[in-house]
C-alpha positions in Angstrom: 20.9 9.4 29.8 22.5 7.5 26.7 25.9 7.9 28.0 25.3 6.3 31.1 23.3 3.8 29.8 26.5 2.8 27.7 28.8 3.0 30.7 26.8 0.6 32.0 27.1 -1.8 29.1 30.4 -1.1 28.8 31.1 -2.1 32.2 28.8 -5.2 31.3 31.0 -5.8 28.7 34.3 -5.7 30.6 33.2 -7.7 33.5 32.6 -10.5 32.7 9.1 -41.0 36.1 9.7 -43.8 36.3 12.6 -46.2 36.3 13.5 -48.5 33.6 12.6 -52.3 33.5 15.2 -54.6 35.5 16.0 -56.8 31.9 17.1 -53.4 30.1 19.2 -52.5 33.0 22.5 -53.3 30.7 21.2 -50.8 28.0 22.7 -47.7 27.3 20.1 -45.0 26.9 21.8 -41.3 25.8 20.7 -38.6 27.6 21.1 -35.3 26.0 21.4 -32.9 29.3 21.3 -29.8 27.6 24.1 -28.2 29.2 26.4 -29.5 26.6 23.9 -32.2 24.8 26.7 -34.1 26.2 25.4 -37.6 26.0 25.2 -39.4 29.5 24.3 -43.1 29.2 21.9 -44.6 32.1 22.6 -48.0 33.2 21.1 -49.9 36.5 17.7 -50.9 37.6 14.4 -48.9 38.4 15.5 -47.8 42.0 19.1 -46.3 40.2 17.1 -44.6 37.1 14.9 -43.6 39.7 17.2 -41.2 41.2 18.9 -40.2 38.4 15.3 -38.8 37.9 14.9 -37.1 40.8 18.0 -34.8 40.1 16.1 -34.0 36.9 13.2 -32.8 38.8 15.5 -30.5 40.4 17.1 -28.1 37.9 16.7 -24.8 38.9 14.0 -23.1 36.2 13.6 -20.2 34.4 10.1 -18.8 33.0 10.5 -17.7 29.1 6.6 -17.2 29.4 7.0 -13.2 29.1 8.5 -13.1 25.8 5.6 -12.0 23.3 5.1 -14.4 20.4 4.8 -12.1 17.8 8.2 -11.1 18.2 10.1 -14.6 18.2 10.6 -16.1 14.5 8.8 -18.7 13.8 8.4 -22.0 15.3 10.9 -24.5 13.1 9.2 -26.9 11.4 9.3 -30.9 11.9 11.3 -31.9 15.3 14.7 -30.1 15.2 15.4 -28.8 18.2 17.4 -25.5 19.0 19.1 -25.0 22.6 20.3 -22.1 23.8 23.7 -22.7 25.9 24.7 -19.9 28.2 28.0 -20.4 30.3 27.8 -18.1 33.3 29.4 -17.3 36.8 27.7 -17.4 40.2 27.9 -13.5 39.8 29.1 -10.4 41.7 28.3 -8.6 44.2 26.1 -6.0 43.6 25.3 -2.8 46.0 21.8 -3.1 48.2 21.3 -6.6 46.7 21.9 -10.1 48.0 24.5 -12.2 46.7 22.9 -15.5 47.5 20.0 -15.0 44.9 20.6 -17.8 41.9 19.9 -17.2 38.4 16.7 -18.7 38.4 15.7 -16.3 42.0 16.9 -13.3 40.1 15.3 -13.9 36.8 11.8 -14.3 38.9 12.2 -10.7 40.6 10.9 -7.9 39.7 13.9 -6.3 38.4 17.1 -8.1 36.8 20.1 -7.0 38.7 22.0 -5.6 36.3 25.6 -6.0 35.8 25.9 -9.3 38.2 25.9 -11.8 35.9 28.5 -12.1 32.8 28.0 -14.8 30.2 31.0 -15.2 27.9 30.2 -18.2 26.2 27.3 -18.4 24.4 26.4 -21.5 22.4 23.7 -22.6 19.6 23.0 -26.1 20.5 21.1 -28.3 16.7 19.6 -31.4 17.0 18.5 -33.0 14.1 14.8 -33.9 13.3 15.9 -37.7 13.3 18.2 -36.9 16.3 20.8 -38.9 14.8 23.3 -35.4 14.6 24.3 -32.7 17.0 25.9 -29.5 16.0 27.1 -26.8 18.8 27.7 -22.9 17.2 29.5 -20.9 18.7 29.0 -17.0 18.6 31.8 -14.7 19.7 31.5 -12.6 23.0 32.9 -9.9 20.9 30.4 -10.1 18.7 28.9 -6.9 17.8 25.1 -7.0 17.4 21.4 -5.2 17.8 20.6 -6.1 21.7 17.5 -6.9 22.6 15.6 -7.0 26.3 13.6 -9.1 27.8 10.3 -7.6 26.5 12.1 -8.3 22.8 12.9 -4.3 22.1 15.7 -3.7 20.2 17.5 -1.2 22.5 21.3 -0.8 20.9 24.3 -2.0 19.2 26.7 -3.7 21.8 28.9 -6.9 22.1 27.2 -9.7 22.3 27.9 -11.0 25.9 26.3 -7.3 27.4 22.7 -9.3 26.7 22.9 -11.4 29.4 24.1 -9.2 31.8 22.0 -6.3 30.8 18.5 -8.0 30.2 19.5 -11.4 32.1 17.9 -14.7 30.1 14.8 -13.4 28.2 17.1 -10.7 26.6 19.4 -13.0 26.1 17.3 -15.0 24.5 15.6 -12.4 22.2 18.7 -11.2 21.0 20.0 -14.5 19.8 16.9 -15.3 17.8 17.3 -11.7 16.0 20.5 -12.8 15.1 20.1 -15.8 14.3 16.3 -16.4 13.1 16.0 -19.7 15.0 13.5 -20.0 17.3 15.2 -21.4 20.8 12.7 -24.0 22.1 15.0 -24.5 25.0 17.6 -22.7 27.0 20.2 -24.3 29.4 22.5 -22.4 31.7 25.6 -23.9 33.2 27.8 -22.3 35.8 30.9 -22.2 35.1 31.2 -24.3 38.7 29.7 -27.4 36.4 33.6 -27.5 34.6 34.8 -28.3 37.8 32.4 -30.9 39.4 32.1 -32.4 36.0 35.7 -32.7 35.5 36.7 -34.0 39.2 33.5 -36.9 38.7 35.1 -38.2 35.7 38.3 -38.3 36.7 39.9 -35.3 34.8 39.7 -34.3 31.3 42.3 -34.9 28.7 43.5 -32.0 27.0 47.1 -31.2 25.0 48.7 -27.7 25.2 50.7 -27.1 22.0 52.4 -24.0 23.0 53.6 -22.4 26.6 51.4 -19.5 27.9 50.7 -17.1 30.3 46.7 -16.2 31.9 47.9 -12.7 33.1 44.1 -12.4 34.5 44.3 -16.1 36.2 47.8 -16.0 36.9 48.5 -19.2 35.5 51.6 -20.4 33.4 50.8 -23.6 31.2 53.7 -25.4 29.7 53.5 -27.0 26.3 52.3 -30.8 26.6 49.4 -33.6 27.7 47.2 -33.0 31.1 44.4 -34.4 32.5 42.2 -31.6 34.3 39.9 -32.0 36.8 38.8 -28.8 39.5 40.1 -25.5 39.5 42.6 -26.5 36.7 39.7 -27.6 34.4 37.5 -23.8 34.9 41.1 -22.1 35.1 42.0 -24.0 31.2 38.2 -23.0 30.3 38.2 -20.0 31.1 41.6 -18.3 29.8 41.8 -15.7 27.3 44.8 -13.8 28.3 48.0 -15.7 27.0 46.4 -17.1 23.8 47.3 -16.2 20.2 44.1 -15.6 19.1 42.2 -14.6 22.2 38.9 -15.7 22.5 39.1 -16.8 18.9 41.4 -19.8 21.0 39.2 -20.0 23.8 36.5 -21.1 22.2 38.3 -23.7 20.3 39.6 -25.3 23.4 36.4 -24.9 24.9 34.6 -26.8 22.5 37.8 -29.2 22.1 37.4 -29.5 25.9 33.1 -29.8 25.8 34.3 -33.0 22.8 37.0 -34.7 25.4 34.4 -34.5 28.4 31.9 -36.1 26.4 34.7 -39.1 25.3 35.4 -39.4 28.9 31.5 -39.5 29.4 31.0 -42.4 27.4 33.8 -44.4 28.2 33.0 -47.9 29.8 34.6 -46.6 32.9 32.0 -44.2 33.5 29.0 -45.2 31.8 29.4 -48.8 33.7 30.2 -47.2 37.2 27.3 -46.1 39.1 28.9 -44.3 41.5 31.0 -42.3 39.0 27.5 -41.7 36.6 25.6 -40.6 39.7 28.5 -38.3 40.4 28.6 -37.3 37.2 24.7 -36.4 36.6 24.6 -35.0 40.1 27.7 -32.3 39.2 25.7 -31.5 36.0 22.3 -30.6 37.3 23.4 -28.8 40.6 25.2 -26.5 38.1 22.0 -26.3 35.4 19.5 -23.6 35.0 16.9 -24.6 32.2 13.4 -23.1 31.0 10.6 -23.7 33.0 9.2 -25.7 30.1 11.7 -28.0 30.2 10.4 -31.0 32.0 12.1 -33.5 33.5 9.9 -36.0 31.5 10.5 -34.2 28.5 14.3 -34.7 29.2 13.5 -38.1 29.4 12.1 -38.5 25.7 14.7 -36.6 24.5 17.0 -38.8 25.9 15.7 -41.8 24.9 15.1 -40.5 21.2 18.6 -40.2 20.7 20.6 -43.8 22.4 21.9 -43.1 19.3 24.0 -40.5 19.2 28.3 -40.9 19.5 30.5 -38.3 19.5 31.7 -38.8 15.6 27.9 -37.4 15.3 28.5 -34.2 17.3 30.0 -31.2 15.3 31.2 -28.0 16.7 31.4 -24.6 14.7 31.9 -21.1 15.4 29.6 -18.4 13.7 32.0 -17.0 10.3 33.8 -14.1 11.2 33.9 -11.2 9.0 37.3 -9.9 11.3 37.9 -7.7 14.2 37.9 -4.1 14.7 38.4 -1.5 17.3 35.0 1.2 18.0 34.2 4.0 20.0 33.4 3.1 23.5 33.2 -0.3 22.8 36.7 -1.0 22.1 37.5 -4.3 20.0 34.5 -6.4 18.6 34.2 -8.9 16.1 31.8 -8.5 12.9 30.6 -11.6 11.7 30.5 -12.4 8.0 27.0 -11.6 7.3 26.4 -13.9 4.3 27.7 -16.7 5.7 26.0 -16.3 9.0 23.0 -16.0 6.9 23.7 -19.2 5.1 24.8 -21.2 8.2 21.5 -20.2 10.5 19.1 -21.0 7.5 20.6 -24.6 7.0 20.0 -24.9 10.5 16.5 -24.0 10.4 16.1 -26.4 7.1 17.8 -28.9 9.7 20.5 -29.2 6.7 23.6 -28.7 7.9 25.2 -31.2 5.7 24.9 -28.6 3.0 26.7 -25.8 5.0 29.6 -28.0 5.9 29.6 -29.4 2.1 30.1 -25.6 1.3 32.3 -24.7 3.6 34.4 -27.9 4.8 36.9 -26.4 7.1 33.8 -24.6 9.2 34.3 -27.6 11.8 36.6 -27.9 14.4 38.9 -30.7 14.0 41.9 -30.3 15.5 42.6 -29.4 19.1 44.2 -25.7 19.5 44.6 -24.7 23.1 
């Protein structure tokens, strides 16, 4: 029985309310969509907000009501928030099932079709107490960890990424907060779809490619130099692996680099001060977006208007330490993360001090693009 349980992870692991008053109309209110707590501005009347609003109401839910209390850590205390960021695909086909079914379907059925879903990118989205700061952790696909299902049992060691498509959200979930000891108050899923909409409504993305490469798995060849992305060249740049130095080491830089230059492009006057291209832009963001069904749209809305603060210069983007890479039995190469560290980055987090991680460990945010 164990050894086909861990086929199947292996294969897991292979596969991969109202509108706002007409004389603040010119006011730019951030709106942290979780997907990427990338900050949207609203602009326009009460009839403009008003459907902005009603796309809000619409994100596709996920219930998080089954995980057991007891064995979540602890609430975190004063008003930082922790998001759990999940970058998925539509997902496979899977024998004697439908492939229509949506995350949020799937997650409400009796049983989670295993093996459909693959979630590569897995991020640990901060926001500060006075929600003046934004920080965005990576954690490795590779990672090597204690899963755990959605009734929070520890089951085995596996990479990371098997969680999702294994146990679906809830496991997902459960196993992040082992890892990490932060209690997730929300979770956001974008598919991977949402790099491509997003992208084409505004306008591309600027990204630079300091070295010629090949996606073997894409079948792609990217020459060194400047783009602007938008579609299937966006989620094709996102996505590759294959081809870069470091592997997913790389991907996730340029994802994050990419995550940074969307939200530039976001905030630029061209967008924020275009309702067409805003509308366009929300739109593409919450037809991609699975959140928890305790996510309100009004809740959104706070949040939202508790940080028109926030630029980008306020956003930082890490990756959890890594100890370095090795190759196992059955699992074949994972990544072991740097367990002190870890430790010490996750519990400034929780104190909603990041400031003393970074002032600790200054080159821990990304700074330069490497794509």
């Amino acid at each position: 029985m164990a050894g086909k349980i861990g086929k199947r992870y292996r294969d897991a692991g292979k596969r991969r309310d109202g509108g706002l008053p007409f004389h603040r109309r010119h006011r730019k209110l951030i709106v942290a969509l979780l997907s990427f707590v990338i900050v949207v501005p609203i602009v326009g009347g009460a009839a403009y907000a008003y459907v902005l609003n009603s796309k809000l109401n619409h994100v596709a839910k996920i219930s998080t009501h089954k995980l057991k209390e007891k064995d979540r850590p602890d609430p975190d205390k004063g008003k930082a928030l922790n998001i759990l960021l999940l970058g998925s695909d539509k997902g496979k086909k899977i024998p004697g099932e439908s492939q229509n079914t949506t995350i949020s379907q799937d997650a409400k059925a009796a049983k989670w079709p295993t093996g459909k879903y693959r979630s590569d990118t897995l991020m640990v989205v901060h926001i500060s107490a006075d929600r003046k700061s934004v920080s965005l952790t990576s954690i490795p696909r590779d990672t090597f960890t204690m899963l755990y299902n959605a009734n929070g049992v520890a089951t085995h060691q596996e990479k990371i990424n098997a969680a999702f498509s294994e146990y679906g959200p809830l496991g997902t979930i459960s196993t992040v907060e082992h890892l990490t000891n932060l209690r997730m108050k929300h979770l956001a899923i974008i598919d991977w779809a949402g790099f491509k909409d997003l992208s084409t409504a505004v306008g591309g993305v600027p990204v630079d490619i300091p070295y010629n490469t090949y996606d073997s798995a894409q079948h792609v060849q990217w020459n060194k130099g400047h783009y602007v992305l938008k579609g299937t060249k966006a989620l094709q740049y996102v996505r590759q692996r294959h081809g870069l130095l470091r592997g997913d080491f790389d991907r996730i830089n340029r994802q994050q680099n990419f995550l940074r230059a969307l939200m530039n492009k976001i905030l630029a006057k061209g967008t924020t001060h275009s309702p067409v291209k805003l509308v366009k832009t929300v739109s593409a963001l919450t037809a991609n977006l699975t959140v928890d069904g305790d996510w309100t749209a009004g809740d959104m809305r706070g949040l939202a208007l508790s940080m028109r603060g926030i630029q980008s210069k306020n956003v930082t983007f890490l990756t959890a330490p890594i100890a370095g890479t090795e190759t196992v039995p059955v699992y074949g190469s994972i990544v072991r993360l740097q367990a002190a560290q870890t430790q010490e980055l996750f519990t400034d987090l929780r104190n909603d001090d990041l400031k003393a991680y970074l002032t600790k460990y200054p080159d821990a945010a990304l700074k330069t693009q490497v794509s």
